[in-house]
PDB file of N, CA, C, O and CB in Angstrom:
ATOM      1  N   UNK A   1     119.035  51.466  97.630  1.00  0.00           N
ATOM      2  CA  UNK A   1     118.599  52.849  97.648  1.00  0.00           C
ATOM      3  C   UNK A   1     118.932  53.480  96.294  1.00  0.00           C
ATOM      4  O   UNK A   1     120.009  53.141  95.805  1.00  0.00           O
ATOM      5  CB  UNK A   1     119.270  53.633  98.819  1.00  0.00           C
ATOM      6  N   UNK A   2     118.063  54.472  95.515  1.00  0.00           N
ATOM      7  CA  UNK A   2     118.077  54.866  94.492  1.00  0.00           C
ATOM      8  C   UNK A   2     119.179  55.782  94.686  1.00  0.00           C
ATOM      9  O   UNK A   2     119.510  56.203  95.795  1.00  0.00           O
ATOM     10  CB  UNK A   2     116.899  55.253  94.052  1.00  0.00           C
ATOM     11  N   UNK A   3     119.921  56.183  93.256  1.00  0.00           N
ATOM     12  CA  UNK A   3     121.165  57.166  93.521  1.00  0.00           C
ATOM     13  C   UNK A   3     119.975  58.410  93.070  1.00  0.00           C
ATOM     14  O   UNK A   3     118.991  58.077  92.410  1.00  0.00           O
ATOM     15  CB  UNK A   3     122.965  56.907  92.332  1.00  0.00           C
ATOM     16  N   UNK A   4     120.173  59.759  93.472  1.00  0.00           N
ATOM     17  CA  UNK A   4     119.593  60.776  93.836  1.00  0.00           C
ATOM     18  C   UNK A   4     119.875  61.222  92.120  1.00  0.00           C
ATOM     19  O   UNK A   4     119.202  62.252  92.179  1.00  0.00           O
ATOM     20  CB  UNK A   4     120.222  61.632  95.287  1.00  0.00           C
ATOM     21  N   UNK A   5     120.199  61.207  91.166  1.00  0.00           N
ATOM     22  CA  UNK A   5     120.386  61.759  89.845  1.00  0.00           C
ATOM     23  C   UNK A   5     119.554  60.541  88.871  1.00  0.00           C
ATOM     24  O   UNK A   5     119.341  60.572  87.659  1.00  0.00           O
ATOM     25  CB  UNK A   5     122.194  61.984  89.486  1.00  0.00           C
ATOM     26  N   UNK A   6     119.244  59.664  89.706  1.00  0.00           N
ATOM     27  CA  UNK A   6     118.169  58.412  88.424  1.00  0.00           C
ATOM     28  C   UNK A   6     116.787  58.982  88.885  1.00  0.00           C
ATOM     29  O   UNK A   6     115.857  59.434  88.218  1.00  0.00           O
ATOM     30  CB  UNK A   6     118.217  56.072  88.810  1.00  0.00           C
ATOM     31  N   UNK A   7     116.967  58.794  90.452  1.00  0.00           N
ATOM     32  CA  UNK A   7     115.374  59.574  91.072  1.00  0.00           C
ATOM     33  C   UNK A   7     115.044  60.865  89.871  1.00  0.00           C
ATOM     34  O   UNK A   7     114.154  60.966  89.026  1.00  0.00           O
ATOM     35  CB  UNK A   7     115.659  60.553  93.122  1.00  0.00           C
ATOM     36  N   UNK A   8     116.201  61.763  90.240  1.00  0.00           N
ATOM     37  CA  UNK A   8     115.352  62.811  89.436  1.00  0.00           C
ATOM     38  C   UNK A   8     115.561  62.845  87.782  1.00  0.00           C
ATOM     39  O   UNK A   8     114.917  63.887  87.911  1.00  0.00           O
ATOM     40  CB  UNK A   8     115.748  64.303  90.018  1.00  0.00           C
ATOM     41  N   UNK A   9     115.692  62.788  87.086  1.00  0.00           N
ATOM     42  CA  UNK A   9     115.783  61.928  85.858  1.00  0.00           C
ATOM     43  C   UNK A   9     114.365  61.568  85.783  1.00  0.00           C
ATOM     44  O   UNK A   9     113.593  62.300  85.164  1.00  0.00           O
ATOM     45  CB  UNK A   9     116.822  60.615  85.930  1.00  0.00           C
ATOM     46  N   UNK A  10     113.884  60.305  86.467  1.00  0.00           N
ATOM     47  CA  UNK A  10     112.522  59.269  86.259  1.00  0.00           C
ATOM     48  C   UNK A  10     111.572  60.701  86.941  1.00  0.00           C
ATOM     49  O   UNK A  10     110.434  60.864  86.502  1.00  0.00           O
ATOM     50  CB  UNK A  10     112.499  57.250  87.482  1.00  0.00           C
ATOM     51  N   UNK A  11     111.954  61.386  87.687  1.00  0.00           N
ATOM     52  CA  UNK A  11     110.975  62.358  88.339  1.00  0.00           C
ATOM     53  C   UNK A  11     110.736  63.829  87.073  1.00  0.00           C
ATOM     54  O   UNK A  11     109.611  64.289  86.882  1.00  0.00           O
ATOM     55  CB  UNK A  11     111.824  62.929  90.097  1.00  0.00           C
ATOM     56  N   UNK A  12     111.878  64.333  86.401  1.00  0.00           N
ATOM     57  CA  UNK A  12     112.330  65.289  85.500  1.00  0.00           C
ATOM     58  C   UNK A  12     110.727  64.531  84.288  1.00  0.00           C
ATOM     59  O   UNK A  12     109.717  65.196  84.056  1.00  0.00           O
ATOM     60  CB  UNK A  12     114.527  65.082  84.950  1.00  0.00           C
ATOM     61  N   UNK A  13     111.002  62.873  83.665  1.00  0.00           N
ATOM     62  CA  UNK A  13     110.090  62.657  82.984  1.00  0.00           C
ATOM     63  C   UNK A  13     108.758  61.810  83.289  1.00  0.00           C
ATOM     64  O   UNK A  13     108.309  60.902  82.589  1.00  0.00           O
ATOM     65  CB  UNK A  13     110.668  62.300  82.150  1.00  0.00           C
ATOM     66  N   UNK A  14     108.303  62.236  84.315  1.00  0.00           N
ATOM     67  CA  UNK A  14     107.098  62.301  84.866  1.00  0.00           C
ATOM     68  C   UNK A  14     106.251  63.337  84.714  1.00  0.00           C
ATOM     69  O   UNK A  14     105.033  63.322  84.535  1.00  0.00           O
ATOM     70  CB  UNK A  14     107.211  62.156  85.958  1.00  0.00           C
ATOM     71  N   UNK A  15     107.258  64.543  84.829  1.00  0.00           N
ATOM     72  CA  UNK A  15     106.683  65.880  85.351  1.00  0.00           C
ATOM     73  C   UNK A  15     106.374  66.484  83.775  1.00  0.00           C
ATOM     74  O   UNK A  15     105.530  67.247  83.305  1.00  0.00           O
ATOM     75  CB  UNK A  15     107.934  66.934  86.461  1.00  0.00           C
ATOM     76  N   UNK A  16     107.469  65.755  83.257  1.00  0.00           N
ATOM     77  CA  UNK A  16     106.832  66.266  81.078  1.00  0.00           C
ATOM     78  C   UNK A  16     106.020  65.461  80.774  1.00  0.00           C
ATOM     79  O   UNK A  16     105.664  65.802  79.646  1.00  0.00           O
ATOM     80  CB  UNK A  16     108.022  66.074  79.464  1.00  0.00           C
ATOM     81  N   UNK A  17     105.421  64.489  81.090  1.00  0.00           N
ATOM     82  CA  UNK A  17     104.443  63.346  80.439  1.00  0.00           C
ATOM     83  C   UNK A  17     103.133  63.733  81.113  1.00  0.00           C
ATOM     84  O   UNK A  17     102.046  63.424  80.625  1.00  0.00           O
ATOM     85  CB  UNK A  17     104.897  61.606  80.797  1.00  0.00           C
ATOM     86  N   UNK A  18     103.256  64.376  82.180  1.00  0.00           N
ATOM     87  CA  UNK A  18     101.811  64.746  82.482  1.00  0.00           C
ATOM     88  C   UNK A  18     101.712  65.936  82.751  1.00  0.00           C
ATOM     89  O   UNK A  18     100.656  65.962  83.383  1.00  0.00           O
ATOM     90  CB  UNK A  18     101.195  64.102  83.491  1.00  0.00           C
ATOM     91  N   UNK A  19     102.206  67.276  82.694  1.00  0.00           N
ATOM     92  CA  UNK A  19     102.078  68.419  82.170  1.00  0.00           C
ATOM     93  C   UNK A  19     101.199  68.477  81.706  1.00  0.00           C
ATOM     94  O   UNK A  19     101.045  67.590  80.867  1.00  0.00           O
ATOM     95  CB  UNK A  19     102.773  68.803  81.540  1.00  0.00           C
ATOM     96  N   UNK A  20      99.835  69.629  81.888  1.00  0.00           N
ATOM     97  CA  UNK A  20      98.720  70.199  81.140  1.00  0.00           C
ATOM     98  C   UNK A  20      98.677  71.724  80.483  1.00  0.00           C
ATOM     99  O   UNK A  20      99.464  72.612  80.810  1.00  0.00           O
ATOM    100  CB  UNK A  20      97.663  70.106  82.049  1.00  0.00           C
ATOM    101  N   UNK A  21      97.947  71.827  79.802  1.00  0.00           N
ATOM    102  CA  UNK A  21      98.382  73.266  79.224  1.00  0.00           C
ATOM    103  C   UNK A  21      97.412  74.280  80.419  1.00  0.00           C
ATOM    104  O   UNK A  21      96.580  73.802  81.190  1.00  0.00           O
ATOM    105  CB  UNK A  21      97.809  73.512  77.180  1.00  0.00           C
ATOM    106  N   UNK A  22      97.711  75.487  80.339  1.00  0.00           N
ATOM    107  CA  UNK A  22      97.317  75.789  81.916  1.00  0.00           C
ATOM    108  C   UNK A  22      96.068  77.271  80.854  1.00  0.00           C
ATOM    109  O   UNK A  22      96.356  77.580  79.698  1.00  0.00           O
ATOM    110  CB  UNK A  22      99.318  76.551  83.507  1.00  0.00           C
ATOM    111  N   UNK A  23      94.918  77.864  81.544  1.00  0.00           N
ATOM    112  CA  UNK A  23      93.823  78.342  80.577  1.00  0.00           C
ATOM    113  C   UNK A  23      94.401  79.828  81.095  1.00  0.00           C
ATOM    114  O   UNK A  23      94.721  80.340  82.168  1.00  0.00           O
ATOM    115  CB  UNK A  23      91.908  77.806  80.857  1.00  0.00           C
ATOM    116  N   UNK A  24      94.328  80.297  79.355  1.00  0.00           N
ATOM    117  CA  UNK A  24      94.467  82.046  79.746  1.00  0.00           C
ATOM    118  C   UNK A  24      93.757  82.568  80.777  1.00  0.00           C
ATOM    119  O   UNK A  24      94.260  83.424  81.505  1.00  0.00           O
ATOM    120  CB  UNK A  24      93.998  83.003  78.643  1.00  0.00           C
ATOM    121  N   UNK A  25      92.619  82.152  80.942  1.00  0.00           N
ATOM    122  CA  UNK A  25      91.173  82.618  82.012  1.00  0.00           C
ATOM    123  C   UNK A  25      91.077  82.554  83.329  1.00  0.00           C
ATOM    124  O   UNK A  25      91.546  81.422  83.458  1.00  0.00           O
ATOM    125  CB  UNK A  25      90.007  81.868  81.827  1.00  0.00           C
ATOM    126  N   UNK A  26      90.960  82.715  83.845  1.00  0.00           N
ATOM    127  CA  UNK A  26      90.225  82.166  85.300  1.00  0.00           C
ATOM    128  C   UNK A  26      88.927  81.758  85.239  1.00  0.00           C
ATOM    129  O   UNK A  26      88.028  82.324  84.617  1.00  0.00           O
ATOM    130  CB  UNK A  26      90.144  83.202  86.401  1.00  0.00           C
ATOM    131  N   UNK A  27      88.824  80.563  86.029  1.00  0.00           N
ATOM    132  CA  UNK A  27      88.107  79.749  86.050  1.00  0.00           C
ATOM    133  C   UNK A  27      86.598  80.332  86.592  1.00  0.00           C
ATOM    134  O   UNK A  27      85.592  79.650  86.392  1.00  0.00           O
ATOM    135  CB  UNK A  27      88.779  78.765  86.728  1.00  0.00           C
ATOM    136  N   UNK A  28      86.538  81.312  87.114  1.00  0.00           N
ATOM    137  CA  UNK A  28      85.419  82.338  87.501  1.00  0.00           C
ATOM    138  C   UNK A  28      85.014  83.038  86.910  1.00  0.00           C
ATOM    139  O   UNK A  28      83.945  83.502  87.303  1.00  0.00           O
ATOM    140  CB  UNK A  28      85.513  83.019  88.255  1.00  0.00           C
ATOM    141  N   UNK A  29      85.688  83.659  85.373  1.00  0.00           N
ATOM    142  CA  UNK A  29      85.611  84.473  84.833  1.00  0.00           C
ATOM    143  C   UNK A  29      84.350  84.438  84.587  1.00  0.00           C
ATOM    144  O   UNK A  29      84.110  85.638  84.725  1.00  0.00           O
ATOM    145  CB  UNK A  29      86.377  84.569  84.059  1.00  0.00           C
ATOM    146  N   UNK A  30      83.223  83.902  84.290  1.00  0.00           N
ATOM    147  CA  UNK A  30      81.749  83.985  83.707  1.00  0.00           C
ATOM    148  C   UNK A  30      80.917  84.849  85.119  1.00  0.00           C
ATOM    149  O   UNK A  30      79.968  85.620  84.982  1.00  0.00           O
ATOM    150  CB  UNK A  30      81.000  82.070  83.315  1.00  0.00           C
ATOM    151  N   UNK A  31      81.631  84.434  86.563  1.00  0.00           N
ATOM    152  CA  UNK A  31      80.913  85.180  87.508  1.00  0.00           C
ATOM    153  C   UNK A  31      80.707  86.835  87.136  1.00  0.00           C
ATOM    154  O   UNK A  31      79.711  87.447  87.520  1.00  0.00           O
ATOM    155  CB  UNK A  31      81.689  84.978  88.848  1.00  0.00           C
ATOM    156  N   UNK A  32      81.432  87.258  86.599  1.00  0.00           N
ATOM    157  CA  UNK A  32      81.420  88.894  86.189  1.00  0.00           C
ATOM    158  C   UNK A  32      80.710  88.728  85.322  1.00  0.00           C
ATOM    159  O   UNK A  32      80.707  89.867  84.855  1.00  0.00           O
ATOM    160  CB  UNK A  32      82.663  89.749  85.747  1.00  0.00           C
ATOM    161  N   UNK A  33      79.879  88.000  84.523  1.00  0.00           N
ATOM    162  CA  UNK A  33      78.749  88.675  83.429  1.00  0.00           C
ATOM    163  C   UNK A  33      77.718  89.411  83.916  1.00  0.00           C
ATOM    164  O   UNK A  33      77.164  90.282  83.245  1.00  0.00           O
ATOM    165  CB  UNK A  33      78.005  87.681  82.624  1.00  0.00           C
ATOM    166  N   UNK A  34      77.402  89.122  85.069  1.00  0.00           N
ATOM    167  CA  UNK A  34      76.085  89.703  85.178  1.00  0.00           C
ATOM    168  C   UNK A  34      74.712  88.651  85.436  1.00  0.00           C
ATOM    169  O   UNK A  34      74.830  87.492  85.040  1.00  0.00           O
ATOM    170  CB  UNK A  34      75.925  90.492  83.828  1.00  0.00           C
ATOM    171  N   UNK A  35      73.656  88.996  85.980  1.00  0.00           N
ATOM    172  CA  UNK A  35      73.214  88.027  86.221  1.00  0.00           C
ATOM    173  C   UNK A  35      71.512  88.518  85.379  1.00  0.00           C
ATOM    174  O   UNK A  35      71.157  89.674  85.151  1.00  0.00           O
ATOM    175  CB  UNK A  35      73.476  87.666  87.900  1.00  0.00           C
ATOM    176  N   UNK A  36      70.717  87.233  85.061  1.00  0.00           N
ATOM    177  CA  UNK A  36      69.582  87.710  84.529  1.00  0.00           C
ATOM    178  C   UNK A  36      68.653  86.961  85.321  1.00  0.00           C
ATOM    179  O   UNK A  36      68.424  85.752  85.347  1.00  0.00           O
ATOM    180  CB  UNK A  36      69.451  87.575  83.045  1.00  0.00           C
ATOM    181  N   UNK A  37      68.052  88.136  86.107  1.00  0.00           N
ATOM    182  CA  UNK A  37      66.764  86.861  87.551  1.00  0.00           C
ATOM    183  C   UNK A  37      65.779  86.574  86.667  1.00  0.00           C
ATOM    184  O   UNK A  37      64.842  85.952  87.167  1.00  0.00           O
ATOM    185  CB  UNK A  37      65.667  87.784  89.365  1.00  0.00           C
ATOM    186  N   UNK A  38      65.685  86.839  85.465  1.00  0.00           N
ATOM    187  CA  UNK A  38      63.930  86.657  85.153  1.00  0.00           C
ATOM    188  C   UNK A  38      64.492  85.310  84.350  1.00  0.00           C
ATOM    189  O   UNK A  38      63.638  84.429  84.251  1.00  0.00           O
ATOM    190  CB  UNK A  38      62.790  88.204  83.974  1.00  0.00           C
ATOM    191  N   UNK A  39      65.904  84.979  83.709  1.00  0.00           N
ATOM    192  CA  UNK A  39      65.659  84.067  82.860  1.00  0.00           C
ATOM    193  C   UNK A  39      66.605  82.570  83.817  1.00  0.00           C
ATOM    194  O   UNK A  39      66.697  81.378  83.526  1.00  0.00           O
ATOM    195  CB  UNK A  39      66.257  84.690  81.143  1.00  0.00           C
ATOM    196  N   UNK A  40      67.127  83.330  84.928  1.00  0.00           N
ATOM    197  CA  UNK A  40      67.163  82.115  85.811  1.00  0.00           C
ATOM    198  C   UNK A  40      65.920  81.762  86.831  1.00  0.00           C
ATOM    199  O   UNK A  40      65.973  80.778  87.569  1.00  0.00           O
ATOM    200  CB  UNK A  40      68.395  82.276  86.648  1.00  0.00           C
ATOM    201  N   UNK A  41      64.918  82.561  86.804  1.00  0.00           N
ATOM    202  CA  UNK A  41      63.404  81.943  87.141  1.00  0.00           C
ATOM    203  C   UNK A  41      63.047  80.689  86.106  1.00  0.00           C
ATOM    204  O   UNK A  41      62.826  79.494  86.301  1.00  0.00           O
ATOM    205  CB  UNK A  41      62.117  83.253  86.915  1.00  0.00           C
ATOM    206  N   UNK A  42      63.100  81.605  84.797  1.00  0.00           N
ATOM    207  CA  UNK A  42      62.518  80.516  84.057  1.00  0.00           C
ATOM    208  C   UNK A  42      63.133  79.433  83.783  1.00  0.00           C
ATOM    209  O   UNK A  42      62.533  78.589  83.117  1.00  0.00           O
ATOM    210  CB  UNK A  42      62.148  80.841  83.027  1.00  0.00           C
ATOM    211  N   UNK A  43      64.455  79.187  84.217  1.00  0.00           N
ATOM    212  CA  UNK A  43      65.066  77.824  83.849  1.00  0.00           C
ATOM    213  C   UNK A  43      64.927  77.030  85.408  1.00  0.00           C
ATOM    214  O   UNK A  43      65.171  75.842  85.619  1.00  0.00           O
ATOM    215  CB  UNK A  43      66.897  78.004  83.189  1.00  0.00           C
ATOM    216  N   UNK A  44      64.514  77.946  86.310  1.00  0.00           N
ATOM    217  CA  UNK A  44      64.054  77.150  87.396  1.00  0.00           C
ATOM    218  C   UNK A  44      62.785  76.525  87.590  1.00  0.00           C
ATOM    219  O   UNK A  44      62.548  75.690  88.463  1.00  0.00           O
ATOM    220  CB  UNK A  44      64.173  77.788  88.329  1.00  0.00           C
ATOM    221  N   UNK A  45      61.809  77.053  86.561  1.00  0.00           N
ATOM    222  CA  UNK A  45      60.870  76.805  86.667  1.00  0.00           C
ATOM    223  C   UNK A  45      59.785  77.650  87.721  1.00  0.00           C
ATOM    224  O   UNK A  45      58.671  77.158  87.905  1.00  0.00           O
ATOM    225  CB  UNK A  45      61.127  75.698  86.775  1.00  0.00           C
ATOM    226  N   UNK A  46      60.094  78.699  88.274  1.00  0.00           N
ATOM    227  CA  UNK A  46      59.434  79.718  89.163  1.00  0.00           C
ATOM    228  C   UNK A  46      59.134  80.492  88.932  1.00  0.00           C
ATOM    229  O   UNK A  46      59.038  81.230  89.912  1.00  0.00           O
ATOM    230  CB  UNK A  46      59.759  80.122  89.913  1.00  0.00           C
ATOM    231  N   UNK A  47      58.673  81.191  87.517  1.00  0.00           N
ATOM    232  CA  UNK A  47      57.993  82.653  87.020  1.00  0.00           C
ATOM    233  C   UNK A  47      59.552  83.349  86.782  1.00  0.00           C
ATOM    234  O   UNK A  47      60.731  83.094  87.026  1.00  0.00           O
ATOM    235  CB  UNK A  47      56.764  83.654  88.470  1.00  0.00           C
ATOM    236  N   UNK A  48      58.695  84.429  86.121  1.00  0.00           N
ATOM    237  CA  UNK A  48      59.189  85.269  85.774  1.00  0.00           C
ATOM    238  C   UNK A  48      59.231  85.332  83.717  1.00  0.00           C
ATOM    239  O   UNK A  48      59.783  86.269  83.139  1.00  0.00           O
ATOM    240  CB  UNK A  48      60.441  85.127  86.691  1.00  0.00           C
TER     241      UNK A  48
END
């Protein structure tokens, strides 16, 4: 059985080796622009 201070140690440098940098933003943030129906017609291919 592992002694409880190597566990966390090997666990302590796990948790720094894969760490990501985390985004000022929210990930939704583009939902608040606003929306344009005539030029998401035309990228649908349906008028406008």
């Amino acid at each position: 059985m592992k002694h409880p201070e190597d566990g966390a140690r090997e666990g302590a440098a796990f948790v720094r080796d894969h760490i990501i940098r985390v985004t000022e933003r929210a990930f939704d943030d583009f939902a608040g622009s606003g929306a344009d129906d005539a030029a998401n017609r035309r990228m649908l291919g349906i008028g406008g």
